[in-house]
N, C-alpha and C positions, 0 to 999 in steps of 0.2 A: 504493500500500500504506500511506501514511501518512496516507491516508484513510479508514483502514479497512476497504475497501474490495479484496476480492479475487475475480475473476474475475467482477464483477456482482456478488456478493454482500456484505455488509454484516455486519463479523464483531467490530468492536468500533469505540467512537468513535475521529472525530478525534485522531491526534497529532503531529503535524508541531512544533508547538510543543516538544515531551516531547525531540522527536528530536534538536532545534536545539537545547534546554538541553541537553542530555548532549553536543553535539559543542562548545558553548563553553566546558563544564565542563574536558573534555578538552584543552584549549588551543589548540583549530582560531581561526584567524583569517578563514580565507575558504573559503565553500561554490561549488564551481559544481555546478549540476544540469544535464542532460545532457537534449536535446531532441531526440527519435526520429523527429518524425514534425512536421506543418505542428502538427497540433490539438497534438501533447505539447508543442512548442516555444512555445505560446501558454500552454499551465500552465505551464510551465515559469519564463516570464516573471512570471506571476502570483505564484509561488513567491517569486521572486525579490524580487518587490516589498515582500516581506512582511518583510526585514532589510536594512539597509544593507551588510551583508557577504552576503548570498547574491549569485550571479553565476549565469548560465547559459549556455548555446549552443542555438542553432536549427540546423535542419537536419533530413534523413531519412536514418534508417538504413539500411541494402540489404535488409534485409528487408522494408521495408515503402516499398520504391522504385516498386511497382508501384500506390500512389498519384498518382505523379503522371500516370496513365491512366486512374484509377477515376473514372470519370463518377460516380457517386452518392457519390464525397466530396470530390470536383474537380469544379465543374459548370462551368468553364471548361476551356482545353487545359492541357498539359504546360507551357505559357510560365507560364499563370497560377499555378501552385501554385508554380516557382520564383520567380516575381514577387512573391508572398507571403512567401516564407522571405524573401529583401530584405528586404521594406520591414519585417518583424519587426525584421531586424537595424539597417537603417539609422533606425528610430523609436525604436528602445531604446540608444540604443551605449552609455549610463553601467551596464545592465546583462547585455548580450551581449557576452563574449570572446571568442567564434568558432563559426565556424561547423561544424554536426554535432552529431549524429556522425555521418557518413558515410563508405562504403567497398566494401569487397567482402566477402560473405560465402557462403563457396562450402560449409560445412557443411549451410546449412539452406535448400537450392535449391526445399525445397517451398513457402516463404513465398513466392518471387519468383527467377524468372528470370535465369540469369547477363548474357542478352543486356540485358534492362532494369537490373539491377542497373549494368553497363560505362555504358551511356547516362547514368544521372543519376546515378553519382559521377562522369562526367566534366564535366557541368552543374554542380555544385555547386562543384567545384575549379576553373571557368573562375568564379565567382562570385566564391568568395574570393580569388582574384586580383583581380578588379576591385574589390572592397571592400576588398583590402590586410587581411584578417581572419585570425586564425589559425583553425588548421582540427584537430578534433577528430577521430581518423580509425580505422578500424575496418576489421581485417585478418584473415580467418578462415579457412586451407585455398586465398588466393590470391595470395599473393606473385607469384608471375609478372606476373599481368597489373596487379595493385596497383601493384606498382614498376614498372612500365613506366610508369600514368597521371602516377604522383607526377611522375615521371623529365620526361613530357611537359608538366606543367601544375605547375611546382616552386612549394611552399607553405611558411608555416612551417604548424610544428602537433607535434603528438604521436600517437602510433600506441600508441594505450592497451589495456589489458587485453593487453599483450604476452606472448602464450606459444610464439615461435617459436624461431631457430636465432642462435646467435650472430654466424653470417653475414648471416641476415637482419635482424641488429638494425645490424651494420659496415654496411650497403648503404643502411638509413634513416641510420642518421646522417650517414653520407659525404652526402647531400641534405640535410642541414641537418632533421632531424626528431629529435623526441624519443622516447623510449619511456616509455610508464605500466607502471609496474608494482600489481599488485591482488594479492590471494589468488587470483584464476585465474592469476598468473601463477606460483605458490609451490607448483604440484601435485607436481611431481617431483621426483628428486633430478638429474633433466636441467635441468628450469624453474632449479634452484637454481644449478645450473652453469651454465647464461646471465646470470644475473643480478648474479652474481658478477664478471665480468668487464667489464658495460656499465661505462663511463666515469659516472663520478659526475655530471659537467656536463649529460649527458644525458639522466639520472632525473628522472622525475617519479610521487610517490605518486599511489595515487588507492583508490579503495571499489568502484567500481560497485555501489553499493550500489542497491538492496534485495539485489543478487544477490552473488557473487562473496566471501562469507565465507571466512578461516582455518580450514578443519575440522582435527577430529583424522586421520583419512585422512591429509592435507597432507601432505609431504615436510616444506615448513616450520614445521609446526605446534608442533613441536618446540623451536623458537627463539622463541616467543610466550611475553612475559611475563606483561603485560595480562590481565586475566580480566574481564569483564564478567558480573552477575549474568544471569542468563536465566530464562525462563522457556515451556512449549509452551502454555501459555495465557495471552492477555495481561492484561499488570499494568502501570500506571502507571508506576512506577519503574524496570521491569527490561526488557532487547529480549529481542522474540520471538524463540522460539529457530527458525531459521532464513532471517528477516528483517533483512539486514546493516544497518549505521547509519553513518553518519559518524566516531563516536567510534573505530571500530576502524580507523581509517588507524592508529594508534601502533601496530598490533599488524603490519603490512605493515613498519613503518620497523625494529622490532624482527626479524624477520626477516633484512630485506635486512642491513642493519649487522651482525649475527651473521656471515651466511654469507661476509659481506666482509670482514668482522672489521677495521669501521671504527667509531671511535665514533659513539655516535646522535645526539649534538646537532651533531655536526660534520656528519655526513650531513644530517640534520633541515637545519641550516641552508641547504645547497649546495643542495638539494632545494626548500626554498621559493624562494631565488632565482632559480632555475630558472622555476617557476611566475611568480614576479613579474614576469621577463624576459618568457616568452611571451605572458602573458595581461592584463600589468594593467602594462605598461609605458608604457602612454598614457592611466592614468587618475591 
């Protein structure tokens, strides 16, 4: 999308640049972009190449697990496309933090299969154990058999875009994992009641952006100071209006710190340490 670029179509130039000045304006220190699939983890890299401070991860989503069987975008077997995510990771490591985003995603079983989805998030996590990589991890509708892999194949990592049960946030952590929180995580005034209670140590912000904006709908939207100009057609200077961006992580940390009713920068701080422990402790 910061190619201008949506569904095939070609809707305004390039601005990936535009995007990064508004998130260094905003005081971000470091970007990771999030690599879905073999071919997005290769832009992904690209991205990355493009600022001393962008990072990213490789790795296949579960939605699109059923790559690693598609002969016409794998013309090798299933070894070879995880042989590729590797050697992505092991050729780049001053700009790959971990590996993913990978997981289970049992909402959108029309993309991909639960049986193939099980198969190669369990390939992927025997991976980043042999890489010693932290693992980016992706949790939707299947905690059962999620936490049983975690449980069998233990990683560090974070379990992002968390919108589940406060049980199910104690059960990742007791395994030594982190939870992201986004504006998908800030829908409810239930989301707001999990979030409230994770341990601070164990936060990590995040955007997922293009997607996962603070709407007014939001439960927490409420607690958003931040205003960013907008616009539904695009302008240089202003984000498209429902095109999330980097810059509005401050509007996530304004949230969580309200309904915790902890200060921001004491938060903000604990929170990047966090991140610097998982991801960027050996660079």
């Amino acid at each position: 999308m910061y190619q201008g670029v949506y569904h095939g179509s070609t809707r305004h130039a390039p601005d990936l640049d535009r995007v990064l000045l508004r998130s260094w304006d905003s005081g971000i220190e470091k970007i990771i972009i999030t690599g879905a699939s073999l071919t997005a983890s290769k832009f992904a890299i690209e991205m990355a190449n493009t600022d001393e401070e962008v990072y990213c991860t490789v790795g296949c989503h579960p939605t699109h697990a059923s790559e690693f069987e598609d002969e016409s975008l794998n013309k090798g077997s299933p070894d070879d496309y995880l042989n590729a995510l590797e050697s992505l990771i092991v050729s780049n490591p001053e700009k790959v933090v971990a590996l993913g985003e990978c997981g289970l995603d049992y909402d959108r079983l029309q993309f991909c299969p639960k049986e193939t989805q099980l198969k190669y998030f369990k390939k992927q996590l025997e991976l980043a154990q042999k890489l010693k990589i932290p693992v980016f991890l992706h949790c939707r509708a299947a905690f059962d058999d999620f936490y049983r892999l975690v449980t069998e194949y233990p990683v560090s990592g974070v379990v992002h875009s968390f919108d589940g049960t406060l049980e199910n946030a104690k059960s990742f952590i007791d395994l030594g994992l982190d939870i992201g929180i986004n504006g998908c995580s800030l829908k409810t005034e239930q989301n707001l009641s999990v979030v409230k209670e994770i341990p601070s140590k164990s936060l990590h912000l995040e955007t997922d952006c293009p997607y996962c904006d603070i709407r007014p709908t939001h439960a927490g939207f409420k607690h958003v100071k931040t205003k960013f100009e907008t616009s539904k057609k695009w302008r240089p200077n202003a984000l498209l209006k429902g095109r999330n961006e980097p810059c509005t992580i401050a509007q996530v940390l304004e949230v969580m710190a309200a309904i915790r009713n902890e200060d921001e920068v004491t938060l903000c701080d604990q929170i990047f340490n966090n991140t610097l422990r998982l991801f960027f402790s050996k660079k």
